[in-house]
C-alpha positions as CSV (number, residue, x, y, z in Angstrom):
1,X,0.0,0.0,0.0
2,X,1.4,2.9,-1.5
3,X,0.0,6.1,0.4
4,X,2.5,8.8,-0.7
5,X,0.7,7.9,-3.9
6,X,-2.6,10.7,-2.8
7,X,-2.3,13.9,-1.6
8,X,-3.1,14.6,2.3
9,X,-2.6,17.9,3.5
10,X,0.5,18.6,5.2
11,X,0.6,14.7,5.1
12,X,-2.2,14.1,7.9
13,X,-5.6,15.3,6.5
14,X,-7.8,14.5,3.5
15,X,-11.0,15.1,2.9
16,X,-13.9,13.1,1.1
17,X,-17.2,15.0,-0.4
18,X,-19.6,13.8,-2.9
19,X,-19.9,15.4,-6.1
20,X,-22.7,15.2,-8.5
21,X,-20.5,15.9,-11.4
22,X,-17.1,15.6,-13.2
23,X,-17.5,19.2,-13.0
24,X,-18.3,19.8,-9.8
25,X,-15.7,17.2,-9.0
26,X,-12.7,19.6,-10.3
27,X,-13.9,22.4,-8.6
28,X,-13.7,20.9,-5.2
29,X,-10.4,19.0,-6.4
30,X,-9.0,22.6,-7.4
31,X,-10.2,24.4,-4.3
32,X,-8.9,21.6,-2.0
33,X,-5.4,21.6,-4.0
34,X,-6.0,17.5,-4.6
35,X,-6.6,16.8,-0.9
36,X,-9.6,14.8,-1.3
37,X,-11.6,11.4,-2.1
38,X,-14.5,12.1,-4.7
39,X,-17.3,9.6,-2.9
40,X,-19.5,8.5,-5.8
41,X,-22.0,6.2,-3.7
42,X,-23.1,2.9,-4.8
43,X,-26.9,3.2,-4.2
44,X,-27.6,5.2,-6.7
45,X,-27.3,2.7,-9.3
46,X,-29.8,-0.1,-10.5
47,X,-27.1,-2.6,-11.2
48,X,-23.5,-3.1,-10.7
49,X,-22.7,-2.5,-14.3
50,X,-24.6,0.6,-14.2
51,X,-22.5,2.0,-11.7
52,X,-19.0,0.8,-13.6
53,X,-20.3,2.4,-16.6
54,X,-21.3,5.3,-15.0
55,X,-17.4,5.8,-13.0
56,X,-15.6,5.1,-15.8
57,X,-17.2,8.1,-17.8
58,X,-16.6,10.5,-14.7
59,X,-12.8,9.3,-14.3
60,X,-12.4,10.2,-18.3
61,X,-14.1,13.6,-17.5
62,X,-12.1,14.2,-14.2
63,X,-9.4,12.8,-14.3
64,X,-7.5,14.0,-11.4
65,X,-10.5,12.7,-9.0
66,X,-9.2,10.0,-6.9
67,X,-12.5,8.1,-6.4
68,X,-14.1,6.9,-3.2
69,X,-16.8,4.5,-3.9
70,X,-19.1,4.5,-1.6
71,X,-21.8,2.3,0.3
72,X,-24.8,5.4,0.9
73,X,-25.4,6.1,4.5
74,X,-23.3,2.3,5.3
75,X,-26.2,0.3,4.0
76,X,-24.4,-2.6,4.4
77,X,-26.4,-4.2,1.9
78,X,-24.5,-2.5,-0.7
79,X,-21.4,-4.5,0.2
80,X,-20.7,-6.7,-2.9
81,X,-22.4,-3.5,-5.3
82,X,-19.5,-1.8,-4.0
83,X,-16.8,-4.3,-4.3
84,X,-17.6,-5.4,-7.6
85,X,-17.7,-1.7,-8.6
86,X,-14.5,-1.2,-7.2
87,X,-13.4,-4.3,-9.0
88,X,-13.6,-3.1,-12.4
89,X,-12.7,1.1,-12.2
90,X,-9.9,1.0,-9.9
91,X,-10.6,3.8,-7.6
92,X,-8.7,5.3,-5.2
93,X,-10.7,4.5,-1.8
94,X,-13.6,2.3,-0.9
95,X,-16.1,2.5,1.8
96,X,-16.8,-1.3,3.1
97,X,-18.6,-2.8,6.4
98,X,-16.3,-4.7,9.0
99,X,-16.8,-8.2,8.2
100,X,-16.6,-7.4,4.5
101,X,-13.3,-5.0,4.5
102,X,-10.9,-8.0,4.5
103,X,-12.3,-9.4,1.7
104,X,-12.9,-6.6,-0.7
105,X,-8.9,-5.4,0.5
106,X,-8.4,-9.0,-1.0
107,X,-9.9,-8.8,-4.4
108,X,-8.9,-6.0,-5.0
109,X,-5.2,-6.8,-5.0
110,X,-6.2,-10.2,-7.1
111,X,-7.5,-7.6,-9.2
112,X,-3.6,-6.1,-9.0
113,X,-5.4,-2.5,-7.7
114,X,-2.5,-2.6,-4.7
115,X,-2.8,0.6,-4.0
116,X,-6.7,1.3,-3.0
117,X,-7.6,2.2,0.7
118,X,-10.2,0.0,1.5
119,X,-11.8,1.3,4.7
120,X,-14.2,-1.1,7.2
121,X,-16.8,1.0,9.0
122,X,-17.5,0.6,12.9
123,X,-19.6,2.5,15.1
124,X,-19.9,4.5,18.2
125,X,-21.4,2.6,21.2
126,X,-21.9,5.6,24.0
127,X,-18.7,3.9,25.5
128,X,-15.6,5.2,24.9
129,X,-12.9,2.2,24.3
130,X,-15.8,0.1,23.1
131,X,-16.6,0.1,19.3
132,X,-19.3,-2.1,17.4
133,X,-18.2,-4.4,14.8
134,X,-21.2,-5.7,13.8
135,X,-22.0,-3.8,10.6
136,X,-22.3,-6.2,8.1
137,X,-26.1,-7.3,6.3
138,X,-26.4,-10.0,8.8
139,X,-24.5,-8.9,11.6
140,X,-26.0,-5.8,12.2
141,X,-29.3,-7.2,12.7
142,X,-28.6,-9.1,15.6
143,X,-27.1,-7.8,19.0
144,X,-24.7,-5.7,18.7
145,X,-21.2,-7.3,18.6
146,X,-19.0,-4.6,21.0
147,X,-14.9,-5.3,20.9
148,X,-12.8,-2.7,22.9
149,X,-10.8,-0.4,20.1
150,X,-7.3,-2.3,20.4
151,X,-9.2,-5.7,19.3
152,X,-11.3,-4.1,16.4
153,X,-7.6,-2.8,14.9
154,X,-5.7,-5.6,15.3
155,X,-8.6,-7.7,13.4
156,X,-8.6,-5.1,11.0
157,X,-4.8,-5.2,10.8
158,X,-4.6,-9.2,10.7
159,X,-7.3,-8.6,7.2
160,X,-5.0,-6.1,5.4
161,X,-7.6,-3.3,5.5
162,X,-6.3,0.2,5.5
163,X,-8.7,2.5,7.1
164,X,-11.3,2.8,10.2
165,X,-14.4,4.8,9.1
166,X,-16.0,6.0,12.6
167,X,-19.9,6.7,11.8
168,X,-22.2,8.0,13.3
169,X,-20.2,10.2,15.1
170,X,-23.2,13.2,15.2
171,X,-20.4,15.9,14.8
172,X,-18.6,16.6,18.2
173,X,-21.2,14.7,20.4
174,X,-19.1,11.7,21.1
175,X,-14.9,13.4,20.8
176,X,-14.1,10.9,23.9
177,X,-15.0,7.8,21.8
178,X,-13.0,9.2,19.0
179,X,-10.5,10.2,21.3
180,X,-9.8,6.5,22.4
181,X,-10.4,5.0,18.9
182,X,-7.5,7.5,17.5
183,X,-5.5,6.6,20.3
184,X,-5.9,3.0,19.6
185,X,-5.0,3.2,15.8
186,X,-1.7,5.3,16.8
187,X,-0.7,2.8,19.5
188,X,-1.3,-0.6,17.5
189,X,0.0,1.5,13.8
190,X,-2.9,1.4,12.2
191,X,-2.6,4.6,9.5
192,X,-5.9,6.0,8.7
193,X,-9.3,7.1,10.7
194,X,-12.0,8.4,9.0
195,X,-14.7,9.9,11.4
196,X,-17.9,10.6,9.7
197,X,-21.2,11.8,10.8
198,X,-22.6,15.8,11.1
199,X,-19.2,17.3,10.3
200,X,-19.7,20.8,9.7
201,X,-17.5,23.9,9.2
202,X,-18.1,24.1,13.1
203,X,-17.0,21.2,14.6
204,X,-14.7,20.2,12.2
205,X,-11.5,21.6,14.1
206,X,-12.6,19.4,17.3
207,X,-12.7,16.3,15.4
208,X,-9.5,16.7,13.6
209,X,-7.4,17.7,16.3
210,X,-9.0,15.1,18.9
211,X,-7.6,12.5,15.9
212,X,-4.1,14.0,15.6
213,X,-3.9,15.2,19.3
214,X,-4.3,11.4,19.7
215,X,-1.2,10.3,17.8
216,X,-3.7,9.5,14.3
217,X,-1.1,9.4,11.4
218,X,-3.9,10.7,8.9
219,X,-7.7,11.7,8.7
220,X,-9.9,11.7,6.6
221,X,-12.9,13.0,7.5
222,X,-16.3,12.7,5.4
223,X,-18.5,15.8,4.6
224,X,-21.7,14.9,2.4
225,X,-25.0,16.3,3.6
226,X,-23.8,19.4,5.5
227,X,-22.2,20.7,2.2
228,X,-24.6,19.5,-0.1
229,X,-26.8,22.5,-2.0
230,X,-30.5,21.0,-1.3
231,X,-31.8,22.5,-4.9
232,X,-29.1,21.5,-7.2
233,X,-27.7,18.4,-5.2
234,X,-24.2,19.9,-6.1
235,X,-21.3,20.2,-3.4
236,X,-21.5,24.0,-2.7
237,X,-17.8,25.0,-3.1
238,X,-18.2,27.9,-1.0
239,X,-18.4,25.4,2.1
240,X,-15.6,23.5,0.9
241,X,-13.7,26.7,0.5
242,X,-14.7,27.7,4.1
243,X,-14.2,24.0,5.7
244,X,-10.2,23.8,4.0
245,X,-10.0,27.5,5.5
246,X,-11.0,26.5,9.0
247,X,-8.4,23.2,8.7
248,X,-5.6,25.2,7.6
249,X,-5.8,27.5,10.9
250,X,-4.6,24.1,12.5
251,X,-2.2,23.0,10.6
């Protein structure tokens, strides 16, 4: 896993917003100066070769976008759709559930795509230390499966993934679960978190510096429906603008 091979601003923090279009894609890309994951989510599409067809066209129309393909709001029904996506258009990230990461890191590589984070989401319990695991289409309809943070990233570790997407965080409401799960992946090496969840221009400090405050090598946090512009569905890059303004008074 090559990550020098995408940009992350002063080598900790990348962002990942949707965007409608190719167009729309650039301009976020250009206003972010390449530090960012296009998400293009997986639900939207009928069928799986709906969604290849559909990638392929936006990488030929932007193609500096390093493409995230996502699940759409973790439906962890959308699992395989993803994978098999991700299978044929060789993107740059992709969103998965826990017990699924570790294959779709897998078939990925058999596919000789070496180099795509491949993230496996977990969520918030109300306990900090304690994560939930249990996110896949079966799983997550029965009791919640709850590891302590050091357990989930070794597993995740031992299955080659890349990434731990935190969602729901609801913004800044649970920092001390972050908190410990940061601290967790810089203790056991793990080299991305990607908290996700209510991120706005206003909270968005809190949540990146609880990560790197931590000892997180890099973030990437998600911003979708905060930035979203409700009439034309297009990323409003006047919030993007504002969000990178607010990050670089960190860093």
């Amino acid at each position: 896993m090559n990550l020098e091979k995408y940009k992350f601003y002063k080598d900790k923090i990348a962002f990942n917003f949707l965007a409608k279009t190719p167009k729309n894609a650039m301009e976020i890309i250009n206003i972010l100066d390449g530090n960012v994951f296009i998400g293009i989510l997986s639900n939207q599409f009928k069928t799986v070769e709906e969604g290849i067809k559909y990638i392929k066209n936006y990488q030929k129309e932007a193609p500096t976008a390093n493409i995230s393909v996502g699940l759409g709001g973790g439906d962890p029904n959308q699992w395989k759709v993803a994978a098999k996506i991700a299978g044929e258009v060789n993107p740059a990230h992709v969103n998965q559930v826990f017990p699924t990461a570790g294959f779709t890191k897998g078939y990925l590589k058999a596919k000789g795509f070496d180099d795509t984070i491949v993230n496996a989401l977990i969520g918030p319990t109300g306990e900090p230390g304690k994560v939930k695991i249990s996110t896949g289409p079966n799983s997550s309809r029965n009791k919640s499966g709850i590891v302590d943070v050091d357990t989930a990233i070794l597993m995740l570790k031992d299955s080659g993934v890349d990434s731990i997407k935190f969602y729901n965080i609801h913004g800044d409401s649970c920092l001390e679960e972050v908190k410990k799960l940061a601290e967790a992946c810089a203790r056991n090496g793990f080299p991305i978190i990607e908290p996700t969840g209510g991120i706005t221009k206003e909270n968005i400090i809190n949540i990146i510096k609880t990560c790197l405050d931590a000892g997180c090598e890099k973030v990437i946090p998600h911003i979708y429906s905060y930035a979203i512009n409700k009439k034309t569905g297009l990323t409003d890059i006047n919030i993007v603008y504002d969000i990178y303004s607010e990050v670089k008074k960190l860093l």
